[in-house]
N, C-alpha and C positions, 0 to 999 in steps of 0.2 A: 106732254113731257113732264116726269114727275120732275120740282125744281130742288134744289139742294134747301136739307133741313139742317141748320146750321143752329145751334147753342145761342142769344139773346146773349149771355155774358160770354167771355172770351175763356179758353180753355187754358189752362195750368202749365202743364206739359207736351200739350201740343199746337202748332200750328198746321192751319188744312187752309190748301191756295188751290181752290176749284174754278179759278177764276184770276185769268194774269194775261199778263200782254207776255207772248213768247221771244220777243226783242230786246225785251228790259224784266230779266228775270227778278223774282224776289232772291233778297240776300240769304243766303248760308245760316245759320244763327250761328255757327261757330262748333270750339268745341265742348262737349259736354252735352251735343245734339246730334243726331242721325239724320238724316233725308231717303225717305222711303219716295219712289218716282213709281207711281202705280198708272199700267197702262194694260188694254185687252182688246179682244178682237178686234183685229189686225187684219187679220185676214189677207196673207203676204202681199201685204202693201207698209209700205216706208213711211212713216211720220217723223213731226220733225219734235224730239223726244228732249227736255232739258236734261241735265246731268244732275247728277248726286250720288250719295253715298250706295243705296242699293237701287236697282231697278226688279220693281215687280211685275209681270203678265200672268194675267190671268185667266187665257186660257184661249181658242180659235186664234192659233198659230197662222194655219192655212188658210186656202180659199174652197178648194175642192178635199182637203184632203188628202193627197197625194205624197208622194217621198219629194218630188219637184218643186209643191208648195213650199214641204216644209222647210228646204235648203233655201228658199229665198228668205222667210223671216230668221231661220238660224246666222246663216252669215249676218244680217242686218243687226240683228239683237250683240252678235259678236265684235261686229264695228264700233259701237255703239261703249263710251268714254266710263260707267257705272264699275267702280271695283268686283261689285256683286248682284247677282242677275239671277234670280229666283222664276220657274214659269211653269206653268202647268199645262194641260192643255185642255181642249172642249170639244162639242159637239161636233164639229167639223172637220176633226184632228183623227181622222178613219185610218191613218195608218199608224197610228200610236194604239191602236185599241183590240186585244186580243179576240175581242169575237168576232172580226175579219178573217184570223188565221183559218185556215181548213181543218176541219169540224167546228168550229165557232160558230155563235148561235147567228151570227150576222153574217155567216159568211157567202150566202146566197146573193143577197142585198145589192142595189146600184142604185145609188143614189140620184135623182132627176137630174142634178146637176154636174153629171161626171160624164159628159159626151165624148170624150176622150178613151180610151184603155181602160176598160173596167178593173179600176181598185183592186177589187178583190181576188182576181183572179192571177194578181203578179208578187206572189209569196214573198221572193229576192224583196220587193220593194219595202213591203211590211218589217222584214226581220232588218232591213237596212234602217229605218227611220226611226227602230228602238232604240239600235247598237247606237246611231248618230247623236240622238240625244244624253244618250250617257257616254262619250267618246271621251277620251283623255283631252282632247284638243279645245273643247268647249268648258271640262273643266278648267284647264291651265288659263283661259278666258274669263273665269270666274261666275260661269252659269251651270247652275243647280236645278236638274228636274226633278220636280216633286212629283209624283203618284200615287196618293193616298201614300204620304209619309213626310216624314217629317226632315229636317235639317237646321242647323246652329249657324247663325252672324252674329257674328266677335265685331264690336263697332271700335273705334278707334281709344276709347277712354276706358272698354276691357270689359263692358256689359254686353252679355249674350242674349239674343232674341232668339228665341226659338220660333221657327215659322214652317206650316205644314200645309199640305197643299193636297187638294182634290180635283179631277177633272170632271165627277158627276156632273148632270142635271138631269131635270125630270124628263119621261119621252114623250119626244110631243113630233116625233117624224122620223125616218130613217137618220142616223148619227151615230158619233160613236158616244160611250162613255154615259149611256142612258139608264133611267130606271124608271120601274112602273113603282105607281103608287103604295106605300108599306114598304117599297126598301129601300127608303134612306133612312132611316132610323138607324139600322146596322152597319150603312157606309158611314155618317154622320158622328156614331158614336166611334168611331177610329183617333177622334180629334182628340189629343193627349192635354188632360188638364194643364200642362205646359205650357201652351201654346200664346206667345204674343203678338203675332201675325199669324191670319190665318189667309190663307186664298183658297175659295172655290170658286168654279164658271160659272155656277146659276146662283143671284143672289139670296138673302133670304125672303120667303114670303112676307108685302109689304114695307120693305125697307130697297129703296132704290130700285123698285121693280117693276113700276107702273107703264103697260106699254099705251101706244097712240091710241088703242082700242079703251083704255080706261081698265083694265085689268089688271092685277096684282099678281105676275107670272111666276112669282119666287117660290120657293120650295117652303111648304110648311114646316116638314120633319126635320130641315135645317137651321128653321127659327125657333123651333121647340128644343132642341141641342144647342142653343145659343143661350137659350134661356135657363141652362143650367150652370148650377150655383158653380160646380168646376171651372166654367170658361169665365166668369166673373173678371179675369185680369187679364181677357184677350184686349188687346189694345187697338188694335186694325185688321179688318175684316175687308179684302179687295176681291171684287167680281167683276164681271160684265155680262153676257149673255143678251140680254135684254138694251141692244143698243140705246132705244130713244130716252132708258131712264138715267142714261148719265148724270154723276151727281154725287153728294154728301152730304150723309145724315149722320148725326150723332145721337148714340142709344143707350142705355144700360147704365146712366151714373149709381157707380155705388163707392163703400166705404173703402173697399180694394182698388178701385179703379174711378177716382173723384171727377175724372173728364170724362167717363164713359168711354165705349166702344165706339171707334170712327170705320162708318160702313162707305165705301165709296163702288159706286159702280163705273169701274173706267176704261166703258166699251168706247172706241174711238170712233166709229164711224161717224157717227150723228153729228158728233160733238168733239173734231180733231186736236182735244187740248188735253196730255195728259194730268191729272192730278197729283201735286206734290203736299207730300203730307211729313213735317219737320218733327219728330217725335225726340222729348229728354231723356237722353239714358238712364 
């Protein structure tokens, strides 16, 4: 398991708590700060999620993929105390993903672990679990899906976060929301030099990626886009994908952004503790 690469001196404007007892939360810093509560594959199962200002997911909503899965992590995420609830989805999330629909390049597809009604051959279910995520009801909730786009949080002191959201990653099996090698570059370049949260499913190559096998499963063409002088003032970057690399790394110090970019990978399974990250407006 790669371990959290944490900054030797303490960071400016942020505090990152990858590591807490969920009984005796860390305090609030107050006002004139945010609490971003970043958490990810899920995989409709319940965890026990602290509060704060926004709640982030970043992406494997479901288990199988299904419209059934996904109404169990939607209501949960809607229960759940967070003003604002940003989420994307991933690999897993086959009924969020248009090459399902009929003619879709996926739409043949069954995935090993769908023993149940094959997915793809239940349309209703597919157009149901788009309409669901974009529904007025889950707005008025104050949960926001992102799909290669973007969206504005207004924090309470009146500073705007722009935060934009992907559910690619690389193909590495039947999934959804996949791509072969050469096209992330043109999903990746989507990311709006705006951007001060960013969320994608698959993290970047080498930064919170490393699975149990010792390899580095991140996407290059996403760390080469990171590495541009535009995102210089992205300030948090949340993934998951790569369960066991659970974690925070801090990358990028520069003159726009003196703490650097805080990369956190907050896939839950491994590691069932979401990561709270306190950022100054």
């Amino acid at each position: 398991m790669e371990h959290p690469q944490l900054p030797s001196a303490p960071l400016r404007r942020a505090v990152v708590y990858a590591s807490y007892d969920l009984t005796f939360l860390p305090k609030h810093p107050g006002a004139g700060w945010t609490r971003f509560v970043c958490i990810s594959d899920t995989h409709s199962h319940i965890f026990h999620v602290p509060p704060g200002d926004v709640l982030l997911h970043a992406g494997d909503l479901s288990r199988h993929g299904t419209l059934r899965d996904l109404e169990v992590t939607l209501d949960w995420l809607k229960s759940l105390p967070h003003p604002a609830k940003y989420f994307i989805a991933g690999n897993h999330d086959l009924c969020l993903d248009r090459q399902y629909d009929e003619g879709g390049t996926m739409r043949g597809m069954k995935p090993r672990d769908i023993r149940t009604k094959v997915l793809t051959h239940n349309l209703q279910d597919l157009a149901a679990a788009r309409k669901m995520v974009r529904s007025h009801a889950l707005g008025k909730a104050g949960m926001h899906y992102l799909e290669h786009e973007s969206a504005v949080y207004t924090a309470k002191s009146g500073k705007s976060y722009t935060i934009y959201g992907s559910p690619a990653a690389p193909f590495y099996s039947i999934g959804a929301f996949q791509y072969s090698p050469g096209e992330g570059k043109e999903i990746y370049s989507r990311i709006p030099p705006s951007v001060d949260i960013l969320m994608t499913h698959t993290p970047a190559h080498g930064i919170c990626d490393l699975t149990k096998r010792g390899i580095h499963a991140g996407c290059p063409e996403l760390a080469a886009r990171l590495m541009d002088a535009d995102l210089a003032g992205c300030r948090l970057h949340v993934c998951g994908h790569i369960h066991e690399a659970h974690g925070v790394a801090v990358v990028g110090q520069n003159a726009r952004n003196p703490d650097g970019r805080i990369s956190v990978n907050a896939a839950l399974p491994s590691i069932p503790l979401p990561v709270i990250i306190d950022l100054m407006d």
